[in-house]
C-alpha positions as CSV (number, residue, x, y, z in Angstrom):
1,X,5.5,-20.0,-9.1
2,X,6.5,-20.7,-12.3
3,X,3.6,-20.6,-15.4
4,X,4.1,-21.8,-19.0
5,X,2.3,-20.8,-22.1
6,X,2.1,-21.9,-25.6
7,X,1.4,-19.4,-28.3
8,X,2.2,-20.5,-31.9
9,X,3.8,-23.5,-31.0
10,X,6.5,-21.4,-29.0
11,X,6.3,-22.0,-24.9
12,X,6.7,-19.3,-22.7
13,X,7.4,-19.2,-18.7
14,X,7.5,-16.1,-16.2
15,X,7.5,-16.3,-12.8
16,X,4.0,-15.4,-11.6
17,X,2.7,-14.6,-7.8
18,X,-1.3,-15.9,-7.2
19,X,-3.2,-13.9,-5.0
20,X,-6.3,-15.5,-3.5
21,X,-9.3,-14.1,-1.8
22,X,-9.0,-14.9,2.1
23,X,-11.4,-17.2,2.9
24,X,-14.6,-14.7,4.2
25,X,-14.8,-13.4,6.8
26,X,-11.7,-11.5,6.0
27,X,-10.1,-8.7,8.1
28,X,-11.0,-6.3,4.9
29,X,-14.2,-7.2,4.0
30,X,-15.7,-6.7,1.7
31,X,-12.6,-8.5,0.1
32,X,-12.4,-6.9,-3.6
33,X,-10.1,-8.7,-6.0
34,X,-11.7,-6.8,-9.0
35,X,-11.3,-3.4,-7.4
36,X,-7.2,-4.2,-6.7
37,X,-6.9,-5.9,-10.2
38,X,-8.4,-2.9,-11.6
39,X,-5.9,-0.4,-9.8
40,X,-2.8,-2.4,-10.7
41,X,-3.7,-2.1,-14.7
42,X,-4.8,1.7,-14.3
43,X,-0.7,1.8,-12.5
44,X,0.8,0.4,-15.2
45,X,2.2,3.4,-17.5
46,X,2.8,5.3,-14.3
47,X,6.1,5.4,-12.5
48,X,5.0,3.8,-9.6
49,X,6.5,0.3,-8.9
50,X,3.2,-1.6,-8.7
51,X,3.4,-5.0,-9.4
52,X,2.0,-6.1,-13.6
53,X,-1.4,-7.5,-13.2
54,X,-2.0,-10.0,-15.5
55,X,-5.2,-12.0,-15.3
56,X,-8.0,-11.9,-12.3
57,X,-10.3,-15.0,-11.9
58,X,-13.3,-13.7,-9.8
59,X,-15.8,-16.5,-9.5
60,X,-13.6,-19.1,-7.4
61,X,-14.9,-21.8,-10.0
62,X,-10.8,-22.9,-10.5
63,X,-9.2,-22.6,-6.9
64,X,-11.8,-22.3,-5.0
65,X,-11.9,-19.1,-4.4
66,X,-11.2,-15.4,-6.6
67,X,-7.5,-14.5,-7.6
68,X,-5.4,-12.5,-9.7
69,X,-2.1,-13.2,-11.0
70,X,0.6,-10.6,-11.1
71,X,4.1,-10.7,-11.9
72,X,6.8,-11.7,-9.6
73,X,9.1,-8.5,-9.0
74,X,12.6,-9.0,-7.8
75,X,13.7,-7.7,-4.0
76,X,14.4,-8.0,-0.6
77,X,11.3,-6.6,1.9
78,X,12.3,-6.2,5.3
79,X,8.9,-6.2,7.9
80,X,10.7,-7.5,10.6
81,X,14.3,-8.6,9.7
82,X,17.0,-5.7,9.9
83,X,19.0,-5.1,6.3
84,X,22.6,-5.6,8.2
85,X,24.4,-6.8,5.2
86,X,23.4,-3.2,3.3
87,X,25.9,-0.7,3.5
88,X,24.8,2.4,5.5
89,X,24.9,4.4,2.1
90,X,22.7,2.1,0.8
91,X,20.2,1.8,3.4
92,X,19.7,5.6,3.5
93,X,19.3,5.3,-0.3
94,X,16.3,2.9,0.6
95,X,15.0,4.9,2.5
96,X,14.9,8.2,0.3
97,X,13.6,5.9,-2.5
98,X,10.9,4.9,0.0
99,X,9.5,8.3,-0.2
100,X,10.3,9.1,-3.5
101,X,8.2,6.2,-4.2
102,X,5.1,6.8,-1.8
103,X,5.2,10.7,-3.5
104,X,4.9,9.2,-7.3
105,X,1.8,7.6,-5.5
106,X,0.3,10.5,-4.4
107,X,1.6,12.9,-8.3
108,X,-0.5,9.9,-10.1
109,X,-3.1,11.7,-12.6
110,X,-6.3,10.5,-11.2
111,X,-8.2,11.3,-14.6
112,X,-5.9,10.1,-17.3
113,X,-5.6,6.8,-15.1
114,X,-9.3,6.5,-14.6
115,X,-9.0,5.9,-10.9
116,X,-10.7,9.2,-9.9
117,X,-14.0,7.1,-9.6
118,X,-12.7,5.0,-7.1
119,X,-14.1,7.3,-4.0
120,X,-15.1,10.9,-3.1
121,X,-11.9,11.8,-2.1
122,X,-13.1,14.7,-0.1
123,X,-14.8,12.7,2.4
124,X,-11.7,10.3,2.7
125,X,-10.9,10.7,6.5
126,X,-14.7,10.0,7.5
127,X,-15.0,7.1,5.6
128,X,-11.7,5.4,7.0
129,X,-12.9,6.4,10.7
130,X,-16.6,4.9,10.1
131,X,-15.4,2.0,8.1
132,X,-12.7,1.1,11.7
133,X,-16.0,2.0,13.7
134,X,-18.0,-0.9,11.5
135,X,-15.1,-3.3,12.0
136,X,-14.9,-2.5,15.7
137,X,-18.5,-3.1,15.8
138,X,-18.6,-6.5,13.4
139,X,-15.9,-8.2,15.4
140,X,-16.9,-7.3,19.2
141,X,-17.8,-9.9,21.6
142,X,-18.2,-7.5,24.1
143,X,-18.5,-3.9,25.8
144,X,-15.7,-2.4,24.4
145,X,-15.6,1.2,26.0
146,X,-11.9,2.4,25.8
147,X,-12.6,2.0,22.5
148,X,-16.0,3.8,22.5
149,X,-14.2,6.9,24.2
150,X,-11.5,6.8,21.5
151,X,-13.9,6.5,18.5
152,X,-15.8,9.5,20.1
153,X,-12.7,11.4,20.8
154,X,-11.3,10.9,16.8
155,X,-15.0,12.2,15.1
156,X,-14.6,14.9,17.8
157,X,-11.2,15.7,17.2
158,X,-10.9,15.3,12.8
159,X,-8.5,17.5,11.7
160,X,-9.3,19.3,8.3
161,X,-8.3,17.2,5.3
162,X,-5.6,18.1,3.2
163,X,-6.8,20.1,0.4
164,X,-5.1,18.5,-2.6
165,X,-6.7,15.1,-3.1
166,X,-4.4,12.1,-4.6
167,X,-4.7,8.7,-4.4
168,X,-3.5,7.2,-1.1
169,X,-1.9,3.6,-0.9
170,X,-3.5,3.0,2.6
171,X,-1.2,0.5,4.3
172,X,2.3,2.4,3.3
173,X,4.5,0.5,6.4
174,X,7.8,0.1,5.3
175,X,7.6,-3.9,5.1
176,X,5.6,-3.6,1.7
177,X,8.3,-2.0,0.4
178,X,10.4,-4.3,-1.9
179,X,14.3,-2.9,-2.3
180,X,17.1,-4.3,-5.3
181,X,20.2,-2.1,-4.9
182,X,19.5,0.5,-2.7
183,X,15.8,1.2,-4.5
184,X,12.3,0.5,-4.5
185,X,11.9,-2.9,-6.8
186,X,7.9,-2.8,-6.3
187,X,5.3,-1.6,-3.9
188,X,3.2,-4.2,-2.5
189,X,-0.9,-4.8,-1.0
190,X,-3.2,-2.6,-2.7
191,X,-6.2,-3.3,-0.8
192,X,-6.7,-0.3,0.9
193,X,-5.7,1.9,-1.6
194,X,-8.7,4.7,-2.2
195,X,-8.8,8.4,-3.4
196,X,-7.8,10.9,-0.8
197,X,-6.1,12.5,2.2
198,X,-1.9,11.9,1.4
199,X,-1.2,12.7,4.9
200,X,-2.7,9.4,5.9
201,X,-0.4,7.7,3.9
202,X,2.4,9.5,5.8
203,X,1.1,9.5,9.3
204,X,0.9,5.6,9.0
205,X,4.6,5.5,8.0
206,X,5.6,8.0,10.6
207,X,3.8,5.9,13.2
208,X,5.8,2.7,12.0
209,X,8.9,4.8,11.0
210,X,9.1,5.3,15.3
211,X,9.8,1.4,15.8
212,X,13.1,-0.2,15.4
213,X,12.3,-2.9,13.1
214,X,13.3,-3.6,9.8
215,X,14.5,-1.0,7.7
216,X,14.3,1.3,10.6
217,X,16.9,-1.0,13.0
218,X,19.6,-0.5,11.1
219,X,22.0,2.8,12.5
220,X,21.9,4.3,8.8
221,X,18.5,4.6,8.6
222,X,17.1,7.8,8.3
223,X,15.3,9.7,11.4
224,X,11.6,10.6,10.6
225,X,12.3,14.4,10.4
226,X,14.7,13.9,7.5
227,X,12.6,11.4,6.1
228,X,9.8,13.8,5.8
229,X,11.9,16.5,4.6
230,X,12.7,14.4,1.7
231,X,9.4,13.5,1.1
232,X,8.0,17.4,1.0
233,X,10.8,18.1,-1.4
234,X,9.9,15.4,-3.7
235,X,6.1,15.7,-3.1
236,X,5.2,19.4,-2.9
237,X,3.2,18.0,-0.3
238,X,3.8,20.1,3.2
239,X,3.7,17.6,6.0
């Protein structure tokens, strides 16, 4: 959408996108406008493509319900849809400036950006397990005991945590990914996004990376091992 302002007189329009809180009970509750509205401002004078926040209305009084409003950022996303008019050298372009993109996540300064409060970072990978086990639990109907054993079998199973702590985007699928000439335009849906374990970020891609849809459909895209290469060289992370 489309807002104007007036300032001295002058009117002024930029093309805005509105996010509203889902109406409760949400699939992420609790639902936290103020924490993502918060994270996009702290991005700002960083390198990563976040989208400009640019106002937050938490008390629901004007729509309804909460929203913020944050610039509208130019590109194509591709969840579903194959890029078959890109050129093969500029899909695998995408998808190098995919990583690059999720590694300037992960090389943010957590202090100078004041988003170091945002969680105990060294207790990351227990807090995502318990919070699936709570939304197991709040949305069962039911005995639910494949899911029991798998529960059981992930706190039994944890793996040690990765022992440089950065902040983690938490839903990095390719789809919220926006791409303009062959690069990352913006990164999209911050509502996950905590302090912590960057592997999660990449074992969620890799997952994703592993079905043909989207960017991955298209013959040029690049396989997961050299997609991961790519990211370790730009990251310093070892995957």
């Amino acid at each position: 959408m489309t807002v104007v302002t007036t300032r001295d007189d002058r009117e002024c329009s930029r093309d805005v996108v509105v996010r509203m809180r889902p109406k409760p009970p949400a699939l992420l509750e609790p639902y936290d406008l103020d924490r993502q509205f918060t994270i996009l401002q702290a991005l700002e004078p960083t390198p990563v493509r976040a989208p400009r926040a640019l106002w937050l209305e938490a008390t629901g009084d004007v729509l309804g319900r909460p929203f913020l409003v944050m610039e509208r950022i130019a590109g194509e996303v591709y969840e579903m849809d194959s890029p078959a008019e890109a050129s093969a050298d500029t899909v695998t372009r995408m998808c190098r400036s995919l990583v690059e993109s999720l590694a300037a996540i992960h090389a943010v300064d957590l202090d100078a950006t004041g988003l170091s409060h945002l969680d105990d970072g060294t207790t990351h990978l227990t807090r995502e397990l318990e919070h699936w086990a709570g939304e197991m639990a709040r949305v069962r109907r039911g005995p639910l005991p494949a899911l029991e054993r798998l529960l059981e079998a992930l706190r039994d199973t944890m793996p040690a945590q990765y022992p440089r702590v950065t902040l983690v985007h938490g839903d990095a699928k390719p789809g919220n990914f926006a791409f303009t000439d062959g690069a990352v335009s913006a990164v999209f849906d911050w509502e996950m996004t905590t302090v912590g374990d960057p592997l999660t970020d990449i074992g969620w891609l890799e997952l994703l990376w592993m079905q043909p849809v989207g960017i991955t459909s298209h013959p040029a895209a690049l396989g997961i091992d050299e997609l991961l290469a790519h990211y370790e060289t730009v990251s310093g992370i070892e995957v």
